[in-house]
N, CA and C atoms as an extended XYZ file, in Angstrom:
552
Properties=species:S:1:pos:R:3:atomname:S:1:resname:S:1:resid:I:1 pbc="F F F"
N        39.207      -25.321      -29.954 N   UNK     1
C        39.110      -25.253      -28.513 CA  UNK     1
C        38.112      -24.165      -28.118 C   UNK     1
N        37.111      -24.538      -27.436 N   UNK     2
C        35.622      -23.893      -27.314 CA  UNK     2
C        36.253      -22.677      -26.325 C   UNK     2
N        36.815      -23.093      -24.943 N   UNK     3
C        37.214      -22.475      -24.157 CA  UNK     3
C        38.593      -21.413      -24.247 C   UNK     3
N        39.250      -21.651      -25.111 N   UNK     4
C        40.489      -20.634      -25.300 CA  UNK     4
C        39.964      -19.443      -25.553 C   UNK     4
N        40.954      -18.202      -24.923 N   UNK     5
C        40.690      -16.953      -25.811 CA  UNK     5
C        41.496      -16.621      -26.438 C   UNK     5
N        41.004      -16.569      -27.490 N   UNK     6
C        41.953      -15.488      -28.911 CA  UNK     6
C        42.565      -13.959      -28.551 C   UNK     6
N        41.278      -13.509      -28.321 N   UNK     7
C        40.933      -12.162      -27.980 CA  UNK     7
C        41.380      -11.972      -26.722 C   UNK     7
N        41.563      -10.959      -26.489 N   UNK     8
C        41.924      -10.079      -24.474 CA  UNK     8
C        40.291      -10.051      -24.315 C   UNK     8
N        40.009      -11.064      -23.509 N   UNK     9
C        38.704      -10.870      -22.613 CA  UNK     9
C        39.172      -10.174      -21.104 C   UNK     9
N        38.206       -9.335      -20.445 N   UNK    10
C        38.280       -8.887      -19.586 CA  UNK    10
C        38.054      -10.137      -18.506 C   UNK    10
N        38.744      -10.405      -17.224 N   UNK    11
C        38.708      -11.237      -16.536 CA  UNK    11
C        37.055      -11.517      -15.401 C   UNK    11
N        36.202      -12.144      -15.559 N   UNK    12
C        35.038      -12.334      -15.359 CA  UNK    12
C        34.996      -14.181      -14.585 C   UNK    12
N        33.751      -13.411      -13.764 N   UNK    13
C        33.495      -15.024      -13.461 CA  UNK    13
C        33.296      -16.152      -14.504 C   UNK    13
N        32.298      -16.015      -15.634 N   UNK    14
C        31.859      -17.044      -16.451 CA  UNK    14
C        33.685      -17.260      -17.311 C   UNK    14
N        34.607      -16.443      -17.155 N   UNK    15
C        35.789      -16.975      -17.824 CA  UNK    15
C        36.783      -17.805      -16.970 C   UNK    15
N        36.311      -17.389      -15.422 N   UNK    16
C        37.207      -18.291      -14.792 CA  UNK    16
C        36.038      -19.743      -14.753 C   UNK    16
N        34.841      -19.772      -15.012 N   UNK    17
C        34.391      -21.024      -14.829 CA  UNK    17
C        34.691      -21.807      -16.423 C   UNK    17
N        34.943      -21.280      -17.430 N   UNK    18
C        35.698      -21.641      -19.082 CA  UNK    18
C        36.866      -22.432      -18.545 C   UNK    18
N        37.356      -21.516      -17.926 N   UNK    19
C        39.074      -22.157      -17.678 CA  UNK    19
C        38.902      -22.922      -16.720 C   UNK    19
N        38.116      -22.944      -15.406 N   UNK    20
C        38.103      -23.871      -15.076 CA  UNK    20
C        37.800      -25.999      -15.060 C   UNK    20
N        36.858      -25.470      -15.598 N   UNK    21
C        36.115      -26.054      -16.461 CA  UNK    21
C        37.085      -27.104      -17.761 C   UNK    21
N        37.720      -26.388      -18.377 N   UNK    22
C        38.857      -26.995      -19.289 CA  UNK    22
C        39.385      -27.299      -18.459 C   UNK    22
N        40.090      -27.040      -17.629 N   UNK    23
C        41.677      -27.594      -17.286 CA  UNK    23
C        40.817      -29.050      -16.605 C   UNK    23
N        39.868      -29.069      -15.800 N   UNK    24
C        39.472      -30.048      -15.427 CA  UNK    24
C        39.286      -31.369      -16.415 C   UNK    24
N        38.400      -31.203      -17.569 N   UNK    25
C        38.796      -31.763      -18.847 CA  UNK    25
C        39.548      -32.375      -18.984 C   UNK    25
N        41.118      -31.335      -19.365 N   UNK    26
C        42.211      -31.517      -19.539 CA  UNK    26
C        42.458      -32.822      -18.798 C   UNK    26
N        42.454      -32.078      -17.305 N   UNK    27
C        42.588      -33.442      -16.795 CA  UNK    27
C        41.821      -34.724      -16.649 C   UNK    27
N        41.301      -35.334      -17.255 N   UNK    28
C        40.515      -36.349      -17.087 CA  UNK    28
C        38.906      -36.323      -16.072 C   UNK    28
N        38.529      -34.924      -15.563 N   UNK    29
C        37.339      -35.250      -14.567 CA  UNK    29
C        36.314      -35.826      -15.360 C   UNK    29
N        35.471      -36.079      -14.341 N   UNK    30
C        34.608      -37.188      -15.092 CA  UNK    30
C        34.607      -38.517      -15.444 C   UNK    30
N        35.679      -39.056      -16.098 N   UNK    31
C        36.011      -40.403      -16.368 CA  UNK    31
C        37.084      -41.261      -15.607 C   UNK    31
N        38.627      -40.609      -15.497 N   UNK    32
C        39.579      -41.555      -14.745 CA  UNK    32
C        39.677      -40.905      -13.566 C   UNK    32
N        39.444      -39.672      -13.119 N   UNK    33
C        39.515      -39.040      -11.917 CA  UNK    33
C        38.215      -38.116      -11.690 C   UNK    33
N        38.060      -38.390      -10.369 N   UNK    34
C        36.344      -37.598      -10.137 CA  UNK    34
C        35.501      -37.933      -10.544 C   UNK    34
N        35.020      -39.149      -10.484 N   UNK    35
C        33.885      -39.548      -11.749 CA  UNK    35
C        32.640      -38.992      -11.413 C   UNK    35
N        32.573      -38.023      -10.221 N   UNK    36
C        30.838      -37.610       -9.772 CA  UNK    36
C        31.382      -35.643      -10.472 C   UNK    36
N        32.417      -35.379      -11.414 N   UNK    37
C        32.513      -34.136      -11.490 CA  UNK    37
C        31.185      -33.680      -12.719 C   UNK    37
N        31.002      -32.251      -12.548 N   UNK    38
C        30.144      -31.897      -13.319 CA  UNK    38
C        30.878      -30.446      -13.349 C   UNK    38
N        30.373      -29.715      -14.264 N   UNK    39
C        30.736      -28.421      -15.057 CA  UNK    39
C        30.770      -27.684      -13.702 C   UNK    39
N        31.494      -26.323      -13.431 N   UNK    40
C        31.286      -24.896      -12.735 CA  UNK    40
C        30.383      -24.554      -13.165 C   UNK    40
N        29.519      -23.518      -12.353 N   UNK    41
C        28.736      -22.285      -13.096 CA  UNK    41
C        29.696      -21.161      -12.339 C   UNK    41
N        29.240      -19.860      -13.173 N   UNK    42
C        29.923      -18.918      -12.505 CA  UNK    42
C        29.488      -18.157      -11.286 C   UNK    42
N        28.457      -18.799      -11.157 N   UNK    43
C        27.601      -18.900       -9.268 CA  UNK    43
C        28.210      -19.221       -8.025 C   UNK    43
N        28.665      -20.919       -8.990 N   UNK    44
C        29.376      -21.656       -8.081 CA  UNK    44
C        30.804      -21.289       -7.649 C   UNK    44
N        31.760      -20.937       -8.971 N   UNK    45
C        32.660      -19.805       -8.653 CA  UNK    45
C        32.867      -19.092       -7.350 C   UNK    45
N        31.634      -18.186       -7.645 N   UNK    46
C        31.409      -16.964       -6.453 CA  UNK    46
C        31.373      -17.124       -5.434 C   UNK    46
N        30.674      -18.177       -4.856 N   UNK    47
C        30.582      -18.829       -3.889 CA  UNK    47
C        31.812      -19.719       -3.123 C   UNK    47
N        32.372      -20.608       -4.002 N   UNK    48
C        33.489      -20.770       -3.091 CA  UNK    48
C        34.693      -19.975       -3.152 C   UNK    48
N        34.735      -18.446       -4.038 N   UNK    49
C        35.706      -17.656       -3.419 CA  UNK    49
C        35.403      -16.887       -2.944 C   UNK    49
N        34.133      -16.515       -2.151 N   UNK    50
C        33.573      -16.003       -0.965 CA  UNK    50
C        33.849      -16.809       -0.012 C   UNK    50
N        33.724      -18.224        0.381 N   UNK    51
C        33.998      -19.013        1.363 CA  UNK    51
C        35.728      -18.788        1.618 C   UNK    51
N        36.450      -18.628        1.071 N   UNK    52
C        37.608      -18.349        1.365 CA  UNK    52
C        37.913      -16.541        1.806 C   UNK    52
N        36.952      -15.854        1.053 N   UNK    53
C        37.299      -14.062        2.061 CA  UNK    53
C        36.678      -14.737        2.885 C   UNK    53
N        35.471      -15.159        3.554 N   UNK    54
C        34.874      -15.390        4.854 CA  UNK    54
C        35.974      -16.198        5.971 C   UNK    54
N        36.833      -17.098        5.017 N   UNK    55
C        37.366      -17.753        6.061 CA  UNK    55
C        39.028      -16.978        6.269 C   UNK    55
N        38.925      -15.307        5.159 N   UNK    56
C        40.248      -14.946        6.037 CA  UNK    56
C        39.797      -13.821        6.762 C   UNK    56
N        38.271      -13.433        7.129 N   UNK    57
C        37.920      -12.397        7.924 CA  UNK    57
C        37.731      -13.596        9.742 C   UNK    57
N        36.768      -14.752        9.276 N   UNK    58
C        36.786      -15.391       10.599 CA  UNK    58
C        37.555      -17.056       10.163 C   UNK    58
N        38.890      -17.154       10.513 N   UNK    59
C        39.697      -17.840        9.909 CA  UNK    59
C        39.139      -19.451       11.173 C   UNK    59
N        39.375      -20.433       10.423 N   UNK    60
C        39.092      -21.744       10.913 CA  UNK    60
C        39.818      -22.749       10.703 C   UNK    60
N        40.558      -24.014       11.305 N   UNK    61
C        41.532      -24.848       11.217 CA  UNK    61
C        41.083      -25.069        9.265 C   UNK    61
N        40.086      -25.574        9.451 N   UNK    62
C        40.259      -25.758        8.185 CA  UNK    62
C        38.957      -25.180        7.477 C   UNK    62
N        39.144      -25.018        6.214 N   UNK    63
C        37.901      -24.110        5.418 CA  UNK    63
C        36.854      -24.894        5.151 C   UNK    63
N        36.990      -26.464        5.406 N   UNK    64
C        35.657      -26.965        4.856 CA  UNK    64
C        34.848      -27.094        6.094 C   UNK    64
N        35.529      -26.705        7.318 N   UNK    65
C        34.336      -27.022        8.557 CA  UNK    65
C        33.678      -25.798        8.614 C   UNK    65
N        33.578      -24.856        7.714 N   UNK    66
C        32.680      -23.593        7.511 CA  UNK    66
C        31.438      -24.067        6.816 C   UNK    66
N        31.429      -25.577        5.746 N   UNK    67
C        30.418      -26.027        5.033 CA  UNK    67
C        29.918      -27.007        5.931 C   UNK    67
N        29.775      -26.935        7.303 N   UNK    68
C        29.046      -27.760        8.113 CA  UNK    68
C        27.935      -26.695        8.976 C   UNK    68
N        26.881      -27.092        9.447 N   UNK    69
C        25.922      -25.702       10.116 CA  UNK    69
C        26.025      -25.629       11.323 C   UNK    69
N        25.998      -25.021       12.191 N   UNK    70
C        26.127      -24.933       13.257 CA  UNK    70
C        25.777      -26.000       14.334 C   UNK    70
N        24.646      -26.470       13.896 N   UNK    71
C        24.430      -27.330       14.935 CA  UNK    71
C        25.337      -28.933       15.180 C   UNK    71
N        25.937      -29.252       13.927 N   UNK    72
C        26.777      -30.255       14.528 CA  UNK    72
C        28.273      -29.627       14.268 C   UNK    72
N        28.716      -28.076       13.981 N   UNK    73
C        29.496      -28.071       14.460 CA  UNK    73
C        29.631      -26.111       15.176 C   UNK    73
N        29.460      -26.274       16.460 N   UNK    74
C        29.613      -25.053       17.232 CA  UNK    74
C        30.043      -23.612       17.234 C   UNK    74
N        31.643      -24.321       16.876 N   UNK    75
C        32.422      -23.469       16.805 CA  UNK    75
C        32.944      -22.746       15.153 C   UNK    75
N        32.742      -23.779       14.308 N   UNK    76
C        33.156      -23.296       12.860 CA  UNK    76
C        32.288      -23.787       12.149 C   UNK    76
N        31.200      -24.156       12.398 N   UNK    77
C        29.835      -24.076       11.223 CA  UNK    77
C        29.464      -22.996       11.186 C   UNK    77
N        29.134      -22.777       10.080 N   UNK    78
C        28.270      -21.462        9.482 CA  UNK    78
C        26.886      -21.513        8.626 C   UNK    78
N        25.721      -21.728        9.170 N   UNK    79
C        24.778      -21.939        8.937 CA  UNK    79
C        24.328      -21.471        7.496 C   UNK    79
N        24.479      -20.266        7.159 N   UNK    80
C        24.197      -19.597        6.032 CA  UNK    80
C        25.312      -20.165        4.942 C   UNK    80
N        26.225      -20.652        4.558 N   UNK    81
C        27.565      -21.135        3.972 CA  UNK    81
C        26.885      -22.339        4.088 C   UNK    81
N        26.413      -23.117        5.037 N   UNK    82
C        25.742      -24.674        4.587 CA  UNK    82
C        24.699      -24.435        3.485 C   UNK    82
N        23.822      -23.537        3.564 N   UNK    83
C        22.428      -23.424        2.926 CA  UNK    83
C        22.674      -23.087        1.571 C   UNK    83
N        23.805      -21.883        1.460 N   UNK    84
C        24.089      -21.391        0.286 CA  UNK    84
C        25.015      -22.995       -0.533 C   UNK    84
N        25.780      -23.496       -0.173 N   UNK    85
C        26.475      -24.963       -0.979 CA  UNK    85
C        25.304      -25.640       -0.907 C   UNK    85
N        24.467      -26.435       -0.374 N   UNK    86
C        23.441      -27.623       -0.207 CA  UNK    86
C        24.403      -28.773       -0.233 C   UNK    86
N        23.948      -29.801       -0.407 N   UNK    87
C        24.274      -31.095        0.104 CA  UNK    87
C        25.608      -31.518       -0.639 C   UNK    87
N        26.238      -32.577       -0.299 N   UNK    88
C        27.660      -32.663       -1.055 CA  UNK    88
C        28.849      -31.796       -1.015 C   UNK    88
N        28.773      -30.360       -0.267 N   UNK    89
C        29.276      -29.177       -0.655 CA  UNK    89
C        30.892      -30.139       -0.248 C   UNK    89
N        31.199      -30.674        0.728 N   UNK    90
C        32.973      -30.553        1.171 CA  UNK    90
C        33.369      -31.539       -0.162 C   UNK    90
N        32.681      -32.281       -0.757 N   UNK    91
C        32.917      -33.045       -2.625 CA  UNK    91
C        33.466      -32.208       -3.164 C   UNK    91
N        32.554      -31.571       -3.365 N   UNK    92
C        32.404      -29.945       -4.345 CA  UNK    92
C        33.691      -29.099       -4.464 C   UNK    92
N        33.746      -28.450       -2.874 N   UNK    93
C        34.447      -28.178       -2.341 CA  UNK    93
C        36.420      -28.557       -3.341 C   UNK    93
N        36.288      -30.073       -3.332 N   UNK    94
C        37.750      -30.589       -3.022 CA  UNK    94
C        37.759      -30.428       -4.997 C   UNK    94
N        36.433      -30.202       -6.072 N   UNK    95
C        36.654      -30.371       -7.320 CA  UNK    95
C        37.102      -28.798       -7.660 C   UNK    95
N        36.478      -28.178       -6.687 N   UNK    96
C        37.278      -26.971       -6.375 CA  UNK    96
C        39.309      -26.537       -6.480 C   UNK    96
N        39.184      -27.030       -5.570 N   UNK    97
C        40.178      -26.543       -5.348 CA  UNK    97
C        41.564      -27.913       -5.986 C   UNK    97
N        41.046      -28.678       -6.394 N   UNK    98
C        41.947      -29.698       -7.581 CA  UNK    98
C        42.103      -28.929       -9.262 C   UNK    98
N        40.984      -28.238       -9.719 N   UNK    99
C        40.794      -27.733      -10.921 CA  UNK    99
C        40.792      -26.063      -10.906 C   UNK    99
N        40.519      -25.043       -9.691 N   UNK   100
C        40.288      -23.880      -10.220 CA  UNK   100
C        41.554      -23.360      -11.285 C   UNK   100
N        40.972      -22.623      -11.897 N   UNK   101
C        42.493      -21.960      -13.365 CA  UNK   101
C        41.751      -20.359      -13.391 C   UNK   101
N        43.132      -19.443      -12.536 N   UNK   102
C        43.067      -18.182      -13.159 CA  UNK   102
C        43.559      -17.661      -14.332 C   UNK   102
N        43.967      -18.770      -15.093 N   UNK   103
C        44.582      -18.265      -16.442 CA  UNK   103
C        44.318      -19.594      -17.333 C   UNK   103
N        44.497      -19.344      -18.647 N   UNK   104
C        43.976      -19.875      -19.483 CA  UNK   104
C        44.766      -21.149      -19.649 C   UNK   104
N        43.981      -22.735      -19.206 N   UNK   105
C        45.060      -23.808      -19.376 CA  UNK   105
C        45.670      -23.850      -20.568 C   UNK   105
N        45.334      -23.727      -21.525 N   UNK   106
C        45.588      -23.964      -23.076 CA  UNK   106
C        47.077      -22.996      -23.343 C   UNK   106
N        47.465      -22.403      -22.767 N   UNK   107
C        48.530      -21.529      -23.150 CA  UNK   107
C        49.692      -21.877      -22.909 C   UNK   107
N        50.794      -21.905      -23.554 N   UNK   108
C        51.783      -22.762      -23.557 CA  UNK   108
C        52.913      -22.119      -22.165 C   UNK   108
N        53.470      -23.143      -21.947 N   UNK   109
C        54.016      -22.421      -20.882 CA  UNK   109
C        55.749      -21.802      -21.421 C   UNK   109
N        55.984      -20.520      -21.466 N   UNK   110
C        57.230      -20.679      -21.699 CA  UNK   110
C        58.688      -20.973      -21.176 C   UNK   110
N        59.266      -20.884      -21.499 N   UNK   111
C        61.074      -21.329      -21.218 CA  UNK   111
C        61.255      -20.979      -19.706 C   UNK   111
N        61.138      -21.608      -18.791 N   UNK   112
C        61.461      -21.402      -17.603 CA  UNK   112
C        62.611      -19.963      -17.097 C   UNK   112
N        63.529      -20.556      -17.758 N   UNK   113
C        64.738      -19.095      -17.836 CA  UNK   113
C        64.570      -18.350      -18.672 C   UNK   113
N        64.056      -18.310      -19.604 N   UNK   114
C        63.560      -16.908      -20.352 CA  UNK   114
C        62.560      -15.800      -19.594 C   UNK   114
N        61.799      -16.738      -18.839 N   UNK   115
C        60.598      -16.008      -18.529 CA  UNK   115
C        60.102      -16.346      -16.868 C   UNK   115
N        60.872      -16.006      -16.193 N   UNK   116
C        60.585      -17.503      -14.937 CA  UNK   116
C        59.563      -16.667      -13.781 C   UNK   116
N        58.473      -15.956      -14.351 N   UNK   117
C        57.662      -14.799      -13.300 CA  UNK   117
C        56.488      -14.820      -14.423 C   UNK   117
N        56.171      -15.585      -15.529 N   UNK   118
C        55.080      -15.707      -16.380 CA  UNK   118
C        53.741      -15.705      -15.648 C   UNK   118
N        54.249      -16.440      -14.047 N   UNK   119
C        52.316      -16.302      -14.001 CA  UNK   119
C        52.271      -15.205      -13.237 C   UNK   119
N        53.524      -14.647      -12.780 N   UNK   120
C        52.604      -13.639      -11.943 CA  UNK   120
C        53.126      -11.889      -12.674 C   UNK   120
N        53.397      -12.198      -13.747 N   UNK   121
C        53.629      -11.077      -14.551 CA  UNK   121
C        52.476      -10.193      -14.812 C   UNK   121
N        51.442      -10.300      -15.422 N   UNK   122
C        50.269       -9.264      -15.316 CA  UNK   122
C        50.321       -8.379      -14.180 C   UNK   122
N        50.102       -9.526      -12.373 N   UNK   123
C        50.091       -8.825      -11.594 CA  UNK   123
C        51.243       -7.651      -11.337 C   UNK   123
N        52.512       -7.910      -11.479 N   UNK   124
C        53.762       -7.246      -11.625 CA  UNK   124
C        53.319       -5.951      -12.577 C   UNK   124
N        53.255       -6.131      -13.589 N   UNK   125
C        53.130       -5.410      -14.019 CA  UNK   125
C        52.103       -3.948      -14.207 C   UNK   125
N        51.024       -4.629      -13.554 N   UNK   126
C        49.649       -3.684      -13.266 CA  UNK   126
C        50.552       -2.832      -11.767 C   UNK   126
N        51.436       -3.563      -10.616 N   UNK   127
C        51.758       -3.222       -9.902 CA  UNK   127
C        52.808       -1.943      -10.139 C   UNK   127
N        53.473       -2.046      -10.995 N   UNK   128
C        54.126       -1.066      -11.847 CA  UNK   128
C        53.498        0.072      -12.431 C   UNK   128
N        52.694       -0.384      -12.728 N   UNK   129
C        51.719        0.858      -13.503 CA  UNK   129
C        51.065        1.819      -12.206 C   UNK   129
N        50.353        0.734      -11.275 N   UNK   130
C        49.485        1.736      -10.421 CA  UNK   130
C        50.017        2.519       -9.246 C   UNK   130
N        51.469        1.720       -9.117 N   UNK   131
C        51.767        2.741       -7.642 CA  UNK   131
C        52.534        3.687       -7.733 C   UNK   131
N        52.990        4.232       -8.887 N   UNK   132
C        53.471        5.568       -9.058 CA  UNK   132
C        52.466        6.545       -9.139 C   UNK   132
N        51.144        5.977       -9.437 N   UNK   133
C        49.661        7.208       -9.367 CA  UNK   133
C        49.291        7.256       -8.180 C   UNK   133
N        49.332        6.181       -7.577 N   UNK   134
C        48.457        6.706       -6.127 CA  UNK   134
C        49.525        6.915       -5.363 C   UNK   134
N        50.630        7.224       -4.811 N   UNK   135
C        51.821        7.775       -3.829 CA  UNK   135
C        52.629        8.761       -4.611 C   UNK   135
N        52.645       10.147       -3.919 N   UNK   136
C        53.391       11.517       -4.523 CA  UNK   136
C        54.450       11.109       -3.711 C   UNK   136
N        56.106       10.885       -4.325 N   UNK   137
C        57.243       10.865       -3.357 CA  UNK   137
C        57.521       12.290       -2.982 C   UNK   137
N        58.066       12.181       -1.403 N   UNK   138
C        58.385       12.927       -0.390 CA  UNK   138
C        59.710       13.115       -0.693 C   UNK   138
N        60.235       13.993        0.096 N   UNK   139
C        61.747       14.929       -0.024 CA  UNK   139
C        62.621       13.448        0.230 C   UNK   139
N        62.374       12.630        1.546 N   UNK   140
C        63.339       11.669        1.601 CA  UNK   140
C        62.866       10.410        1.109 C   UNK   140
N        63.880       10.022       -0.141 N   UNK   141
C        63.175        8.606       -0.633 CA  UNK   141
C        64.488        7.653        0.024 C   UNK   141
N        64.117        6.363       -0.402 N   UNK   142
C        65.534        5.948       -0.226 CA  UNK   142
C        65.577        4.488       -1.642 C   UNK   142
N        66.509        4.000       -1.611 N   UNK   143
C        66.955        3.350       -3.064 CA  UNK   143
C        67.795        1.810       -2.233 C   UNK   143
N        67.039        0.442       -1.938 N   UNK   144
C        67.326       -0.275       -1.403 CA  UNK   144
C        67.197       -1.516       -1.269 C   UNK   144
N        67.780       -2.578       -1.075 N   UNK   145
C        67.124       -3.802       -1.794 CA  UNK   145
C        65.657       -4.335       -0.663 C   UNK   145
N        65.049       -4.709       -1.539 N   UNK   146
C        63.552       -5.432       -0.643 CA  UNK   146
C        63.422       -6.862       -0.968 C   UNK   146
N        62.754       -7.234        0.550 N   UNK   147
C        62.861       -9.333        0.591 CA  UNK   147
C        61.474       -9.215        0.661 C   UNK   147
N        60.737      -10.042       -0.022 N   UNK   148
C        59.844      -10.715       -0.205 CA  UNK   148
C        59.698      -12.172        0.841 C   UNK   148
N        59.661      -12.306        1.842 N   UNK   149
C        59.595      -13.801        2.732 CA  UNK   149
C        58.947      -15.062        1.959 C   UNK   149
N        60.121      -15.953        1.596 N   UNK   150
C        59.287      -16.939        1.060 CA  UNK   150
C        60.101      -18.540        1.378 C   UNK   150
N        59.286      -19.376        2.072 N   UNK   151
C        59.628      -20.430        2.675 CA  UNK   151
C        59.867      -21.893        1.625 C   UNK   151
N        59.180      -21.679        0.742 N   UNK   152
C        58.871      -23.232       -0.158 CA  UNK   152
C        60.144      -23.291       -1.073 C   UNK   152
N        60.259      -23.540       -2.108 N   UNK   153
C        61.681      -23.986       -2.583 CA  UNK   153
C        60.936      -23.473       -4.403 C   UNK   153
N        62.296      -22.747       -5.254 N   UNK   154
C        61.680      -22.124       -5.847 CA  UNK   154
C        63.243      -21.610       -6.241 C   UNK   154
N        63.703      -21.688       -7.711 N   UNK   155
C        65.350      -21.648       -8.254 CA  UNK   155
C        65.406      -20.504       -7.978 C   UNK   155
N        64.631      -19.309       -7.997 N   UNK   156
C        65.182      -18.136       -7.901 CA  UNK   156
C        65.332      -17.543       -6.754 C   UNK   156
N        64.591      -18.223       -5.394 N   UNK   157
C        65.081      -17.822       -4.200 CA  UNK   157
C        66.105      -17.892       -3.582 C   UNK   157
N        66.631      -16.551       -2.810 N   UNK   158
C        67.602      -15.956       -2.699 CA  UNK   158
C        68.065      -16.686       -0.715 C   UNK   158
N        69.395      -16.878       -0.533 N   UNK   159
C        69.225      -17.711        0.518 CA  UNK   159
C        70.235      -16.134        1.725 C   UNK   159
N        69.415      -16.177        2.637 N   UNK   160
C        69.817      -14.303        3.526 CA  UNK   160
C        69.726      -14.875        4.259 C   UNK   160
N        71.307      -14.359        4.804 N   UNK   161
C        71.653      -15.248        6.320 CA  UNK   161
C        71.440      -13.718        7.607 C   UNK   161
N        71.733      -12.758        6.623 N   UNK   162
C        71.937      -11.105        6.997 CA  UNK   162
C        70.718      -10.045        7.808 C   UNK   162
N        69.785      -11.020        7.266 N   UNK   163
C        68.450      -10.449        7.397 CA  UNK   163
C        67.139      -10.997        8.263 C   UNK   163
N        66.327      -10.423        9.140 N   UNK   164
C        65.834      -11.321       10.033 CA  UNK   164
C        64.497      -11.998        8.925 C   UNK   164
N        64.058      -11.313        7.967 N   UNK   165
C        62.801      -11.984        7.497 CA  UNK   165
C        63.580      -13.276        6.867 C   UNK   165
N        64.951      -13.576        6.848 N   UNK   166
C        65.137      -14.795        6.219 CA  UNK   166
C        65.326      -15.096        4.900 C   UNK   166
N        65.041      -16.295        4.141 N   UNK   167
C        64.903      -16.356        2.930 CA  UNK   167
C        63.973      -15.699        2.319 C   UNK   167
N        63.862      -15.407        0.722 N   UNK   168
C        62.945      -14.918       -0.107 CA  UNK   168
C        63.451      -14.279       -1.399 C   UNK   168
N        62.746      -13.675       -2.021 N   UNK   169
C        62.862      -12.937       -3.252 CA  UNK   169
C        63.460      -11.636       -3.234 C   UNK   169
N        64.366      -11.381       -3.602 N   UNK   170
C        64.978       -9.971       -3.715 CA  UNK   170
C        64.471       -9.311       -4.737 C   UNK   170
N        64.800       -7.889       -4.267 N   UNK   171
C        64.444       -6.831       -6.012 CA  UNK   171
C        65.121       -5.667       -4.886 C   UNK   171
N        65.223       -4.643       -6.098 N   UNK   172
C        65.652       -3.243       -5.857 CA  UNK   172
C        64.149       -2.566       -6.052 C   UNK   172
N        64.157       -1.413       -4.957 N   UNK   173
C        63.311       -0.548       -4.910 CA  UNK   173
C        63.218        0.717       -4.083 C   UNK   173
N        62.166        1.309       -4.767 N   UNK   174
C        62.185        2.518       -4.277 CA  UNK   174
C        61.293        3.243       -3.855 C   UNK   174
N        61.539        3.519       -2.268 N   UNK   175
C        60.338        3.200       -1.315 CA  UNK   175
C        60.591        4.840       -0.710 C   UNK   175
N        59.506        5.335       -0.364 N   UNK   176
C        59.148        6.622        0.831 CA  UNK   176
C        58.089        6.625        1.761 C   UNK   176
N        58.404        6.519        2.676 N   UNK   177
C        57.737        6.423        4.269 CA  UNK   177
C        57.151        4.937        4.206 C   UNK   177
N        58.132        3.932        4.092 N   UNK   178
C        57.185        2.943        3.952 CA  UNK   178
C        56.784        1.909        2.838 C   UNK   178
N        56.429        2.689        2.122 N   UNK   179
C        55.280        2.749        0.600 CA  UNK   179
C        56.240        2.249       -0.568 C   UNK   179
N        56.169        1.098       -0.954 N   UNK   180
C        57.110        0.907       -1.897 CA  UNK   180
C        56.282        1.903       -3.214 C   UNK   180
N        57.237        2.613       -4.272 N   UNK   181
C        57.132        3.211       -5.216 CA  UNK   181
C        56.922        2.345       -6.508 C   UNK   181
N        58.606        1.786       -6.600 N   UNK   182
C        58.646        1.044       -8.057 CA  UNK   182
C        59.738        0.016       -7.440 C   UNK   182
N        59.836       -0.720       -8.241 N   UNK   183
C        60.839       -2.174       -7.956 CA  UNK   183
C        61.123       -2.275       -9.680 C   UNK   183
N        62.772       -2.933       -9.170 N   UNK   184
C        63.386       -3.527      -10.208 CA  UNK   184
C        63.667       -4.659       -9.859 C   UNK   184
């Protein structure tokens, strides 16, 4: 497998266009689904996850009427975002967002209940690491459970009749002025 890593590569565009790239594969592009697909570059990458910060600084019903130019559309064309995609871009666009992979398709997925936070464990865990360096706790901390708001359906969400944010994810943590510290 050309695209797997063995090794801890540092996370880079040309690796999310690898993984992207495979999983698309994986899935059949090209032949039974998408038959106009062609490879990422890691250009192309850049570009449509710039079109998405652009569309959460000036947000628009929908993100592909940003790949139209101004003149046939007024209010949410963006002239420079047409020029930079060229022709085909809302195609493009949709091979986008059917195939992108921030993590490596090839990796097996494990045991649901053994492990049920696998994809977003790195982040967790970097989150662990960095916010005890950047926040010095203050005289008053406090030690308390925290909700995460989360609407979609998902075994480990927690159902809070008690609380105004509603349903979501619980954890214990430990927060001063605000600032969560650490979570369990």
């Amino acid at each position: 497998n050309p695209h797997s890593t063995k090794k801890k590569e540092l996370l880079s565009f040309s690796l999310l266009a690898r993984w992207t790239n495979w999983k698309a594969m994986l899935a059949g592009a090209g032949d039974t689904c998408y038959p106009d697909w062609k490879d990422f570059t890691a250009t192309e990458l850049r570009q449509h996850i710039g079109l998405y910060l652009l569309h959460g600084l000036s947000p628009s019903p929908r993100v592909e009427w940003k790949l139209k130019p101004q003149s046939s559309d007024k209010t949410h064309g963006n002239d420079f975002v047409h020029r930079s995609f060229g022709p085909n871009a809302e195609r493009r666009h949709k091979h986008f967002k059917a195939f992108f992979a921030c993590q490596d398709p090839s990796i097996a997925i494990p045991d649901r209940d053994k492990y049920p936070n696998w994809k977003v464990r790195p982040l967790l865990t970097w989150m662990s690491f960095i916010f005890p360096l950047v926040w010095m706790l203050g005289v008053a901390i406090s030690v308390d459970e925290m909700t995460m708001r989360f609407q979609g359906k998902h075994k480990d969400k927690k159902r809070i009749t008690y609380k105004n944010e509603g349903d979501g994810f619980q954890c214990d943590a430990l927060c001063d002025d605000g600032y969560c510290y650490a979570f369990y």
